[in-house]
N, C-alpha and C positions, 0 to 999 in steps of 0.2 A: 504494500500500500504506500503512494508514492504520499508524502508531507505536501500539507499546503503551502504555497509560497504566501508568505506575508507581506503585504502590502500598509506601509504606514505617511500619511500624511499632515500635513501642518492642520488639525483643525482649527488653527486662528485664523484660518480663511475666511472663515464664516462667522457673522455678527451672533453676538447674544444680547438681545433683546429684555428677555425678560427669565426669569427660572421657574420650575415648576418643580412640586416637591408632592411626594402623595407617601401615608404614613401615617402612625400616631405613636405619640409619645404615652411607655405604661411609665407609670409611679412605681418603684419597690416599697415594701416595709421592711423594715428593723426595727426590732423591741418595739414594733407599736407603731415606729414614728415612719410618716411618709419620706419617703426620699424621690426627689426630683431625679431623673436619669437626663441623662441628653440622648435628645432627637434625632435619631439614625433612622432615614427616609427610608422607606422600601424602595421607593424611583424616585430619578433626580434627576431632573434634564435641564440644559441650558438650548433654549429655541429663539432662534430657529434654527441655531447651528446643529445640535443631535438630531434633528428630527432631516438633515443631508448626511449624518453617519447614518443614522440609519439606513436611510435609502442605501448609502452606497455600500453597507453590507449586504442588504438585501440582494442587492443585483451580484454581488459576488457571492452569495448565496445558491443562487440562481442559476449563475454559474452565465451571467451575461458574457460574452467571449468577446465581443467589440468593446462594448462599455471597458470590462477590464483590460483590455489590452492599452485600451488608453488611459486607465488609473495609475497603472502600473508606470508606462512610460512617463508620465508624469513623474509620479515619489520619485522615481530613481533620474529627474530630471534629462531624460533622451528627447534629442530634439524632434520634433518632428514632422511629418513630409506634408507637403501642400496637401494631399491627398487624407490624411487623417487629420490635420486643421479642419476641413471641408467635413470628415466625420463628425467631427468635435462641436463644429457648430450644429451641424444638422440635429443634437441632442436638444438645442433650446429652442427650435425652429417650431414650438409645436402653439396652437395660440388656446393657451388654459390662461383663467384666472390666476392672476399670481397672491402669494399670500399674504407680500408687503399691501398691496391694492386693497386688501377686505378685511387682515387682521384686526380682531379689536377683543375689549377687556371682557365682552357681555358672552354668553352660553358657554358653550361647550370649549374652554381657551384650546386643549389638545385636539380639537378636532378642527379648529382652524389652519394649524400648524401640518395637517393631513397625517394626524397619529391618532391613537383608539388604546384603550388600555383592555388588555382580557385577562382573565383568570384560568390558569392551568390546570389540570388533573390535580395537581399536587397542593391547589390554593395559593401560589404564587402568582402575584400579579405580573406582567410584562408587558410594553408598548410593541404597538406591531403598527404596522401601515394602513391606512385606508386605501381599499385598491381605488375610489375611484381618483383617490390624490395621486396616486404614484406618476401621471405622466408629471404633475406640475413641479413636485418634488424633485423629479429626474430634471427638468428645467432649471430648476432654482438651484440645485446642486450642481452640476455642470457649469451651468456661469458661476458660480465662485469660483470654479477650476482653471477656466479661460480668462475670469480678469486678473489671476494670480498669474498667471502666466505672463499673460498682456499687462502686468502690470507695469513695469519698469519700462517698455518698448510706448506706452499710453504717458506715461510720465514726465519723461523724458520730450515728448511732442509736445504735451501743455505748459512744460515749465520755460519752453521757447516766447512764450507770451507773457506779459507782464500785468498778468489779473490783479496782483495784490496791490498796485500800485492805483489802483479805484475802485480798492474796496477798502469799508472803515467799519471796523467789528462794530456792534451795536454795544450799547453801555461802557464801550470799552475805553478806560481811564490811562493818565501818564502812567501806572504801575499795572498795567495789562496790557501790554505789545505782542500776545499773543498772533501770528501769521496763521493768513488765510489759509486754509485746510482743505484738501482735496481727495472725498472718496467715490470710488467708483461702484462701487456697492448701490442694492434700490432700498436699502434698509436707510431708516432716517439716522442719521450720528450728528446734527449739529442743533442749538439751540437757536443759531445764527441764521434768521432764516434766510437773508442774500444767500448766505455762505450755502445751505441746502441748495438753493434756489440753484446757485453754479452749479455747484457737482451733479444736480439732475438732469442739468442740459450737458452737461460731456459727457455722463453716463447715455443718455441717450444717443447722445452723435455717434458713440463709441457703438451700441447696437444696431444704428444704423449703417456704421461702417460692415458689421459683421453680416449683417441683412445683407448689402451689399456684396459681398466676396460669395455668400450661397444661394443668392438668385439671380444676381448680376452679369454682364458679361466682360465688362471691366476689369475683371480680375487677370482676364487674357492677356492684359499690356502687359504686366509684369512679370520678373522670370519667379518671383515667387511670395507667399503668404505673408511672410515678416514685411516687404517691400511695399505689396499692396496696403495694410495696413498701416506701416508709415505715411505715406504718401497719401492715403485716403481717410485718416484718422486728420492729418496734418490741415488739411482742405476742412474740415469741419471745425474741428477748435480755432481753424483763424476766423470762421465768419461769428462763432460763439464771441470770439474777443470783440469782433469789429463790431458786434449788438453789443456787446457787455459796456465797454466802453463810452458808449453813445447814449446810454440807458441813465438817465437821473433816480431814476429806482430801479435799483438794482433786483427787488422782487419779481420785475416781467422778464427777467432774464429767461430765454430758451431755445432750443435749438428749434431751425426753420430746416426740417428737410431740403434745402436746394440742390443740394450735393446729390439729390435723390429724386426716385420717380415722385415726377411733378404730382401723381395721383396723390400723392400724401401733403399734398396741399390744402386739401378738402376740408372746409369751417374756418380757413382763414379769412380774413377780408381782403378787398383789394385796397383800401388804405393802409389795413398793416401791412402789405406785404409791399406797397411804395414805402411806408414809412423807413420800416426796415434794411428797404433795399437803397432808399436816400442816406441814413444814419451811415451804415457801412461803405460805401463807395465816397461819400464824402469826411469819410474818417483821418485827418489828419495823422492818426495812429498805426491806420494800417501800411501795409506795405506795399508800393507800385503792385512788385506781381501778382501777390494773393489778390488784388481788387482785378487784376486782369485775368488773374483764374478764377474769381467768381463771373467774371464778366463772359467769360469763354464759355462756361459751365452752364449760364442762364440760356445763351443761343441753342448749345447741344441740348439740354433739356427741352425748352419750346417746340425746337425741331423735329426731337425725337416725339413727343405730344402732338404735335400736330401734324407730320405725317404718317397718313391713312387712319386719320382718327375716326374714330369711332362715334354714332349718332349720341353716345348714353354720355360722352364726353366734351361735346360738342360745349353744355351748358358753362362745364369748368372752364373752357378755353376762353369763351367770349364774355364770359366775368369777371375771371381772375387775371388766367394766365397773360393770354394776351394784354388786357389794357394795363395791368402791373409791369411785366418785364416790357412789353414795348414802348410804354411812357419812360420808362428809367435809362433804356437803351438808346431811344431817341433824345432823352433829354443829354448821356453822358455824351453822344457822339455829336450834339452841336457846339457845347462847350470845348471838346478836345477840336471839333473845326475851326474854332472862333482863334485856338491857340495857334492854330496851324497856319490860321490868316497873318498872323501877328508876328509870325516868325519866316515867315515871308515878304512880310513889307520888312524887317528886319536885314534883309537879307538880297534888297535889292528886287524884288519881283512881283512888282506893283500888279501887271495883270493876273498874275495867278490867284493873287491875295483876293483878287474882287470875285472872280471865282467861289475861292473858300469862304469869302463872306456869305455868299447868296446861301450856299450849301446850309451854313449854319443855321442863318434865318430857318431855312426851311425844315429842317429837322424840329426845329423850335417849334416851330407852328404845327407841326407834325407831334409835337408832345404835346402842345396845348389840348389837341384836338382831341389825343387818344386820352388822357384827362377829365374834356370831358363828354367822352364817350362819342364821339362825333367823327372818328376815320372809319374808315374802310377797312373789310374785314381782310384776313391773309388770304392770299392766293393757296391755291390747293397745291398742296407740299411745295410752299415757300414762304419763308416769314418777308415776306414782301408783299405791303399793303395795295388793292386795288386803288388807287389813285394817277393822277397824273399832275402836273405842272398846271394846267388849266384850272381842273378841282381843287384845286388848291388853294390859286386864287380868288374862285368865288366861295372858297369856305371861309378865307382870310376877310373876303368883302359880309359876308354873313356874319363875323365875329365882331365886325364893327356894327350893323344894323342891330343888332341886340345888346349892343352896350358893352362887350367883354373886352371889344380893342377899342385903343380910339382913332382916329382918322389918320392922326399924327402918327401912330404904329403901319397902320397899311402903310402910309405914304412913305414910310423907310425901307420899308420891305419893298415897295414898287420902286423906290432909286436904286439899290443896290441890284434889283433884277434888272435894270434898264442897263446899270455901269457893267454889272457882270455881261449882259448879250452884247453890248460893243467890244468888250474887251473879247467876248470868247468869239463871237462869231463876223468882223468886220478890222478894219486898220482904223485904233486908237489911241491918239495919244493920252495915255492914263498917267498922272505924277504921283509923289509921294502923298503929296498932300488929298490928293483923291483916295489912295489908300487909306488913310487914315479916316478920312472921313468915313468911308466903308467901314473900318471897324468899331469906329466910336456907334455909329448908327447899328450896326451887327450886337454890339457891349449894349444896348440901351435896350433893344427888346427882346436879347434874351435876358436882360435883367427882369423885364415886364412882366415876361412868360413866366420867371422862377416867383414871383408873387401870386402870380395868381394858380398857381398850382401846388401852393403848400397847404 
């Protein structure tokens, strides 16, 4: 009879919440007199952490041959292959009620926890499993295995960001300089509620990243698991900083799938998700490329949404998606045009610059509109609006009949189209000072446009 291999792991992986003790204390006598004993429980558990020993003995009990093969590789730290990552996650992939979500003090506490206490042949009590717990168990114990894992490589990513430098503990006094704290656990550990509030949202990014690599097909770029998650962990906790940052209360702190299928958009607004999407891209804090990788990532998303979309999807596109990312997109590419004009007149090249002035206007005018709610829908698989240069113009003359421009706006926007058609299509002489004039006129309504669309 061959010895079982034993298997031992850190159970401080796992929170304890609360303990549970079941038992009673007898009294002795001597000569009469009562004597107090101390309380030696029959069961004694610390949950929700025993109530993931157990499961995970149960399964090796069981004699689960995947589960263990990856407990094992785990204790004895073996690294291991994209292919039993992709098993590892596929363990939490299952969608149960989780216990952090529903736990509370009232009925049955162990039977929250998915445990049940029975009595033996013998009169001895012992905890056993509720079968219909066990997938959530196998959930909830498994991700403590994967963030112990992930935890240093998840660590290591967030600590690239400077969260603690706009966050201010609450009550916290000159002789409490206690540092911002970060768990990746869905168990509550802080009394701070910012401080929760953070670690909920990279907790979540972090399972969004994993959601990612076992539905995804993204994971293809990369030659392997540690990388992917780098790289795709990295992309989420910068757009977490770029809201954290921007956020005056720190309590609305949370992650916005963008990094993700656009579907998980769904119950957002389309104010919060311009709000959101203004805050970050015009964050002083963030950094050029991450705001050009969220900017790359918003086009690939839409795109991949909106071609061959689907009718049941149709309603998300033309309330959320589209007039959110296309107002931000259009609003960011007329200011990068306005700079492009400016560094052109800079640069000697007065007709190009009249050029990039018209452009800009018109993207302006093109965010005004998508704002509010007033462009043309996308062409069928292309995020380009049914519009033309004509349309344009009498939506611009329509925005003055209603009071939203004034005459003096159109009349900019009609000089610089008038200087930009000589310049592009005829022999003009355009000077510096023409330029200029282009972009002070270019500078004033897209100033106009950003009022009236906060």
């Amino acid at each position: 009879m061959t010895d079982k291999k034993k298997i031992e792991i850190n159970a401080a992986i796992y929170p304890s919440v609360m303990s549970f003790y079941l038992g009673k204390k007898e009294d002795a006598t001597k000569d009469g007199v009562k004597i107090q004993q101390d309380f030696e429980p029959e069961i004694a558990l610390n949950l929700p952490r025993d109530a993931y020993l157990i499961y995970l003995q149960s399964a090796a009990d069981e004699k689960n041959t995947k589960e263990m093969e990856l407990l094992e590789k785990y204790a004895y730290g073996v690294k291991l292959t994209d292919a039993e990552y992709y098993d590892l996650i596929s363990l939490i992939m299952t969608p149960t009620t989780r216990n952090w979500t529903s736990a509370n003090l009232n009925g049955d506490i162990l039977a929250q926890f998915g445990l049940c206490i029975e009595t033996a042949e013998d009169g001895k009590r012992r905890v056993n499993i509720i079968e219909d717990a066990k997938e959530t168990l196998q959930a909830e114990a498994w991700e403590g295995i994967i963030l112990d894992i992930l935890r240093e490589s998840a660590m290591t990513v967030i600590s690239l960001f400077e969260f603690a430098n706009s966050f201010e503990r609450k009550n916290a006094n000159a002789m409490n300089k206690e540092e911002l704290k970060i768990y990746l656990g869905a168990w509550k550990f802080s009394s701070d509620e910012a401080e929760q509030q953070l670690s909920n949202a990279l907790r979540v990014a972090c399972m969004y990243t994993l959601v990612g690599y076992y539905c995804g097909d993204r994971k293809n770029q990369y030659l392997s698991f540690e990388r992917y998650f780098e790289d795709e962990y990295y992309k989420r906790v910068s757009l977490i900083f770029g809201i954290w940052t921007s956020l005056e209360d720190k309590l609305q702190i949370e992650y916005v799938p963008l990094y993700d299928s656009f579907h998980n958009l769904r119950g957002l607004s389309k104010t919060d998700l311009i709000d959101i999407l203004k805050a970050v891209l015009d964050n002083p804090n963030i950094d050029l490329d991450d705001k050009k990788m969220l900017k790359n990532q918003l086009i690939v998303s839409a795109g991949a949404f909106h071609t061959n979309i689907s009718s049941s999807d149709i309603p998300l596109e033309q309330n959320l998606i589209k007039p959110a990312v296309n107002f931000v997109m259009l609003r960011d590419k007329a200011k990068n045009t306005l700079e492009a004009a400016k560094t052109l007149e800079k640069s000697g090249l007065y007709v190009d610059c009249a050029n990039r002035c018209y452009y800009a206007m018109m993207d302006a005018l093109k965010s005004l509109l998508e704002f509010k709610g007033l462009l043309a829908q996308w062409k069928e698989n292309q995020l380009k609006e049914t519009e033309t240069h004509k349309s344009l113009e009498r939506a611009m003359n329509d925005l003055v009949s209603n009071g939203v421009l004034l005459a003096d706006d159109a009349a900019d926007f009609t000089f610089v189209l008038n200087e930009r058609m000589k310049c592009d299509y005829s022999l003009y002489v355009f000077k510096q000072a023409d330029a200029l004039d282009c972009i002070s006129r270019t500078k004033a309504f897209l100033n106009k446009v950003e009022l009236l669309t906060v």
